[in-house]
C-alpha positions as CSV (number, residue, x, y, z in Angstrom):
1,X,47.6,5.1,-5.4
2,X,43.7,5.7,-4.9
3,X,42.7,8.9,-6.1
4,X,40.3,11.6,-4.8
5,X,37.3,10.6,-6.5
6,X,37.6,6.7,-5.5
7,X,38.4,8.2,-1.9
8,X,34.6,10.2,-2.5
9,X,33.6,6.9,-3.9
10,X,34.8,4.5,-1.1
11,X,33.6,7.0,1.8
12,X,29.9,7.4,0.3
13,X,29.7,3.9,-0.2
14,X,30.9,3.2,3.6
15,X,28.5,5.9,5.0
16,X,25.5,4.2,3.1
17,X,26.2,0.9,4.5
18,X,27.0,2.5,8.3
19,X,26.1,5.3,9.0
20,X,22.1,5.4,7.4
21,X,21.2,2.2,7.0
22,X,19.8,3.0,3.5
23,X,17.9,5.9,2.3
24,X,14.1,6.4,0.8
25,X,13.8,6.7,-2.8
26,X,13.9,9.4,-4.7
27,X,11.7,8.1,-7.6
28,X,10.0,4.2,-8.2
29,X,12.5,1.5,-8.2
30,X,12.8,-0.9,-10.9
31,X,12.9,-4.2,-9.0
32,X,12.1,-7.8,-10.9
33,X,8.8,-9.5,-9.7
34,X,11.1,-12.5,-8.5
35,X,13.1,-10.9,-6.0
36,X,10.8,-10.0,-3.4
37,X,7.4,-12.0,-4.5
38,X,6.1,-15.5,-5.5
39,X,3.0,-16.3,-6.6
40,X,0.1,-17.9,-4.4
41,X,-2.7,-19.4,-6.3
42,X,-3.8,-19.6,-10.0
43,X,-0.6,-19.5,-11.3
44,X,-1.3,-20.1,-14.8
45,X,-3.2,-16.5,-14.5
46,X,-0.4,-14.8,-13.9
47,X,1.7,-13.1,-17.0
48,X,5.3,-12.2,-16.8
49,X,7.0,-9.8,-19.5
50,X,10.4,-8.7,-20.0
51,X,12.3,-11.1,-17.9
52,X,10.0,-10.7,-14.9
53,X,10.3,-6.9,-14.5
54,X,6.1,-6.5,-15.6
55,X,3.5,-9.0,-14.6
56,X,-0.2,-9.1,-15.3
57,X,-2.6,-10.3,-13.4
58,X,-5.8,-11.9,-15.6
59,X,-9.0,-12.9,-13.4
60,X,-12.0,-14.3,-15.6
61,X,-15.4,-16.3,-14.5
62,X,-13.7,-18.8,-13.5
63,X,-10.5,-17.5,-10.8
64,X,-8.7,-14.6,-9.8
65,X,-4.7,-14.9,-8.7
66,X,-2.8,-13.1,-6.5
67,X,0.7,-13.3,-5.1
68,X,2.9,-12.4,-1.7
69,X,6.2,-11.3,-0.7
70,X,8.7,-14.2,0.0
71,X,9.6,-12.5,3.8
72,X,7.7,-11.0,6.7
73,X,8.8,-7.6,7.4
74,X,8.4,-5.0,10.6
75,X,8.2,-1.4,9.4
76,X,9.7,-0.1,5.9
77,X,8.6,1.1,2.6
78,X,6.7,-0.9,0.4
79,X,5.7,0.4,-3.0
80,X,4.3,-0.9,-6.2
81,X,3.8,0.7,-10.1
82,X,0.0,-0.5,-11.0
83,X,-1.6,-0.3,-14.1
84,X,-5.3,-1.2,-13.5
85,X,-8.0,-2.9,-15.5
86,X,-9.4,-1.0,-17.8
87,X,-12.8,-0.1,-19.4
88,X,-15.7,-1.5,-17.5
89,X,-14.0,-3.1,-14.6
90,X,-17.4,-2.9,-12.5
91,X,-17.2,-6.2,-9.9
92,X,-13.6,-6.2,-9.9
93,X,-11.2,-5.6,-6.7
94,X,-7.4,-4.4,-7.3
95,X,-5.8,-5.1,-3.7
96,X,-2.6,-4.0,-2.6
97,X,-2.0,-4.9,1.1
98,X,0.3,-5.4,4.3
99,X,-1.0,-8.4,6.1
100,X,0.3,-10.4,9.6
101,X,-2.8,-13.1,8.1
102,X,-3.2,-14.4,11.9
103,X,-6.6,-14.2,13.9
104,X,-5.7,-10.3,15.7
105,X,-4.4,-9.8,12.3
106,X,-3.0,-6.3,11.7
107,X,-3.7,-5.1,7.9
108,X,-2.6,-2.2,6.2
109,X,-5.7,-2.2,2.7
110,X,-4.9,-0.2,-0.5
111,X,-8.2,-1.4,-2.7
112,X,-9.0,-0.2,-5.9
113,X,-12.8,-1.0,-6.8
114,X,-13.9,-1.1,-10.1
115,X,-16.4,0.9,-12.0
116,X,-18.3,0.8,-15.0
117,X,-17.1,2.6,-17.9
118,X,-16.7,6.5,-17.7
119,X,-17.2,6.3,-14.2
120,X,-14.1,7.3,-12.1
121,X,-12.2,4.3,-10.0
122,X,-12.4,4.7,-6.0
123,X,-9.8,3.8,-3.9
124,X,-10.1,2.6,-0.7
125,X,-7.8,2.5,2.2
126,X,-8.4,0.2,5.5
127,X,-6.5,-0.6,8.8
128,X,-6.8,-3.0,10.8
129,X,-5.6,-3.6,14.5
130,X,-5.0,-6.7,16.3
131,X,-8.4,-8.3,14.1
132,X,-10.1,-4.8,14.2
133,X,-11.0,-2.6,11.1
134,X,-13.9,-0.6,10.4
135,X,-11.6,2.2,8.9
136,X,-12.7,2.8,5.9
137,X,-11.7,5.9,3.8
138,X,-12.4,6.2,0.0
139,X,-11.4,8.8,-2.3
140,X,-11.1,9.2,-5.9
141,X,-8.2,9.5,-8.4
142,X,-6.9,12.5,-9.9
143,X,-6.0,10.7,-13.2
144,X,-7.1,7.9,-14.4
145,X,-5.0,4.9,-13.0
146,X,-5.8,2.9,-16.3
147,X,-3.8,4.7,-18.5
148,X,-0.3,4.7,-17.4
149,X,1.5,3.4,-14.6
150,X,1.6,5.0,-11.1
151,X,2.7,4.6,-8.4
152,X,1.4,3.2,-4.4
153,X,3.0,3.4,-1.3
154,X,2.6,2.6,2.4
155,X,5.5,4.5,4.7
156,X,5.3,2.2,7.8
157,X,7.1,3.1,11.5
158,X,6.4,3.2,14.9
159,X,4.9,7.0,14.6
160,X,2.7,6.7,11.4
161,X,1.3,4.4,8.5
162,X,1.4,6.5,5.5
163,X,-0.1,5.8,2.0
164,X,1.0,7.5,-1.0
165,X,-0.2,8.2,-4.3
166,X,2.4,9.3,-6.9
167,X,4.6,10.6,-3.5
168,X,1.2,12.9,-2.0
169,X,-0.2,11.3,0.7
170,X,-3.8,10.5,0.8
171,X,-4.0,8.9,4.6
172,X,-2.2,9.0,7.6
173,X,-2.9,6.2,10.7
174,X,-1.2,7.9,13.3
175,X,0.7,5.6,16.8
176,X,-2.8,6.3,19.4
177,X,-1.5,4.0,21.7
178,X,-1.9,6.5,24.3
179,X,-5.4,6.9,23.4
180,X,-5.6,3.1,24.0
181,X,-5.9,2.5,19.7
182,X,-3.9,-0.5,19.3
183,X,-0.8,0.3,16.8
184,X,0.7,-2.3,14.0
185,X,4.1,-2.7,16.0
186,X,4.9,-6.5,16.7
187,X,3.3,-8.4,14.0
188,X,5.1,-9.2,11.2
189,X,3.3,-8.4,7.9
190,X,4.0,-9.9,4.4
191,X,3.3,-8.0,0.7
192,X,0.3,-9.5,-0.8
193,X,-1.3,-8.1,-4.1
194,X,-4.4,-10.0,-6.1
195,X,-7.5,-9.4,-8.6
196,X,-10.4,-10.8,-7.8
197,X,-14.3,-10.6,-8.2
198,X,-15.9,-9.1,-5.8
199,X,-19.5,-8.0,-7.4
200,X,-21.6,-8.4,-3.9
201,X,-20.2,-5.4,-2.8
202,X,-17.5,-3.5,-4.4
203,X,-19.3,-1.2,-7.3
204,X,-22.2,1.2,-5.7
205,X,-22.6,-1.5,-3.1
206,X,-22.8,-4.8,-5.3
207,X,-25.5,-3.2,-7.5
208,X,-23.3,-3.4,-10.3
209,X,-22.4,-7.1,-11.2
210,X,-19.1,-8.2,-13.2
211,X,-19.5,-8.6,-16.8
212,X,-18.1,-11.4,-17.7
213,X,-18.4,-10.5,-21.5
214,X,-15.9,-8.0,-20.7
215,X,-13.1,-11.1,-19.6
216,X,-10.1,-11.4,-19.0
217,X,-9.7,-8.5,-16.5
218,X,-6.4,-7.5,-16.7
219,X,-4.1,-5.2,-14.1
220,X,-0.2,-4.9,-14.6
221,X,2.5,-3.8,-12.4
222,X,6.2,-3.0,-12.7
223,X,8.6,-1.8,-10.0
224,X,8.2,-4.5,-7.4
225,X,10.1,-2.7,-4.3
226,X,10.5,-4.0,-0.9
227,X,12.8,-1.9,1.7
228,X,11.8,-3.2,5.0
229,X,13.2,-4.9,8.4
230,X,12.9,-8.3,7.5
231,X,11.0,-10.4,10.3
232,X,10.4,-14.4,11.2
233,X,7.0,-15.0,11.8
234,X,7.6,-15.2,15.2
235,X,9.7,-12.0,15.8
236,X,8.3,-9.5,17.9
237,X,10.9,-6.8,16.9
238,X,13.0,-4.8,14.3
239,X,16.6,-6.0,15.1
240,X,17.5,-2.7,13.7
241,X,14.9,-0.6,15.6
242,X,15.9,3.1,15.4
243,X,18.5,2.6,12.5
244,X,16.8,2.7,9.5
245,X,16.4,5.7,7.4
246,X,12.4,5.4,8.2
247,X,12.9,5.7,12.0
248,X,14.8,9.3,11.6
249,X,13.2,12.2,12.7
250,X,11.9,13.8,9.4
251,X,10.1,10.6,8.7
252,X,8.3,10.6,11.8
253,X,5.8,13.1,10.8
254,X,4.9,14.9,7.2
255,X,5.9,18.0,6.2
256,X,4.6,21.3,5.9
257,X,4.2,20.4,2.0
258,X,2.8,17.1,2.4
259,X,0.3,18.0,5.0
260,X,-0.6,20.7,2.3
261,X,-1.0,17.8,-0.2
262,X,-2.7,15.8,2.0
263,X,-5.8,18.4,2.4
264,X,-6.1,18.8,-1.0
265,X,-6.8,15.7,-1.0
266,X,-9.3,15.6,1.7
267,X,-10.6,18.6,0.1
268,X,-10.9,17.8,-3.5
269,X,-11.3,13.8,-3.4
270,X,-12.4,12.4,-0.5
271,X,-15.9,11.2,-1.1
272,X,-16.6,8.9,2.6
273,X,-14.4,8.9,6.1
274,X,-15.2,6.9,9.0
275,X,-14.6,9.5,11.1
276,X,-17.3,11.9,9.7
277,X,-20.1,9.0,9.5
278,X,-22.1,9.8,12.7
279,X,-24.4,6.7,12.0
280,X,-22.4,4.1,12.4
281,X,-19.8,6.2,14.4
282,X,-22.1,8.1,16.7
283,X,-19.2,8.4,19.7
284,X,-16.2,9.4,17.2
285,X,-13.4,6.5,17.7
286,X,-10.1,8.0,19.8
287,X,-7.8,8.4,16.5
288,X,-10.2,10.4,15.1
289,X,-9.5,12.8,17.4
290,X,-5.8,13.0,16.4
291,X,-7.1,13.1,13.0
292,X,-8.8,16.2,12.9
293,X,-6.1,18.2,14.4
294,X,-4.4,17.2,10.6
């Protein structure tokens, strides 16, 4: 005879599967490198720890390394707990990135440049649309990301790209199509994450070179989570379009809260948006328009 709490148990369990397709989560995920990523190039600089649940990526004069997800995915939630390098880290590029790696390549850019000790980190945000980019928005952190681990995240549907910092949001790339701003919608993207040197440009404008004394630049990361509508290379669709808890109406928009959260932000951090620069910007691009009714 099945009791009333298996009956609770069975029901739940059948409505998660059915009825919402999954749900977001309520706090970081601990998934195992291995499940969702491989690595791409300079393996031997890549450091696993405790069965694959923390990594550490090393980059000294001689390589970087990096790694991808193992599928393609159209729309989800993609997150990642990231410990960066510490001390003077001037030179050195953290990325964390959504990629369709084609020649109209759509990208979604978390970058984390480095700084020289004491300074803060900056973190820039990019996309790009079918090969187009230009959208660059830095800000800096609240904390400081070397300490402890924190968490990133990119909400991605057909209404909004959203990144997240520790669950505020610090961007939102809102659907323009109808301002005829071409939308990430039907190329499939792929996880990538990597630490590399990148001293001609990524510290006050490549005035501050990578000390190489300072090697082996190290960042970690834990909490390797993938939710997403897993695509072939060549699909031009979500299969499950319209089902998945990031499709739903609350997810098509922020909040009150969050938009709250996102102008303090804007406020408080923000230190360059493309859409304010007037020189190189003169005529301010269509989304920008969307973007200051925010």
């Amino acid at each position: 005879m099945v009791s009333h709490r298996q009956w609770i148990l069975l029901l739940s369990v059948l409505f998660m599967a059915y009825g919402t397709m999954g749900a977001p989560p309520r706090k970081p995920i601990d998934v195992p490198f291995g499940r969702n990523y491989m690595p791409t190039w300079a393996f031997d600089h890549i450091k696993y720890f405790n069965g694959g649940s923390e990594i550490q990526l090393h980059l000294d004069k001689y390589t970087g390394t990096g790694f991808q997800s193992k599928g393609s995915y159209l729309f989800g939630h993609f997150s990642m707990q990231i410990k960066l390098v510490p001390g003077d880290s001037a030179g050195t590029v953290t990325a964390f990135y959504l990629s369709s790696q084609n020649s109209e390549h759509d990208e979604i850019d978390f970058e984390f440049l480095g700084n020289r000790s004491g300074q803060p980190y900056i973190l820039q945000t990019n996309v790009f649309t079918g090969g187009a980019g230009n959208r660059e928005q830095r800000i800096y952190l609240w904390f400081d990301p070397t300490k402890t681990y924190h968490s990133y995240s990119i909400l991605w549907n057909m209404y909004l790209v959203v990144f997240f910092v520790d669950d505020v949001p610090i961007r939102v790339f809102k659907n323009c199509k109808d301002l005829g701003v071409k939308f990430p919608f039907n190329q499939p993207m792929k996880m990538y994450s990597s630490l590399w040197n990148a001293d001609d440009w990524a510290t006050r404008g490549g005035l501050e070179k990578t000390d190489w004394s300072k090697a082996p630049f190290i960042a970690a990361y834990k909490g390797f989570h993938i939710d997403g509508c897993e695509a072939s290379v060549e699909a031009k669709f979500c299969a499950t379009q319209g089902k998945r808890w990031w499709d739903q109406k609350e997810f098509q928009d922020l909040d009150g809260y969050q938009y709250r959260r996102l102008m303090w932000v804007r406020r408080k951090f923000t230190i360059y948006n493309y859409c304010t620069d007037r020189v190189r910007y003169p005529t301010l691009p269509p989304e920008c328009r969307r973007d200051r009714d925010i």
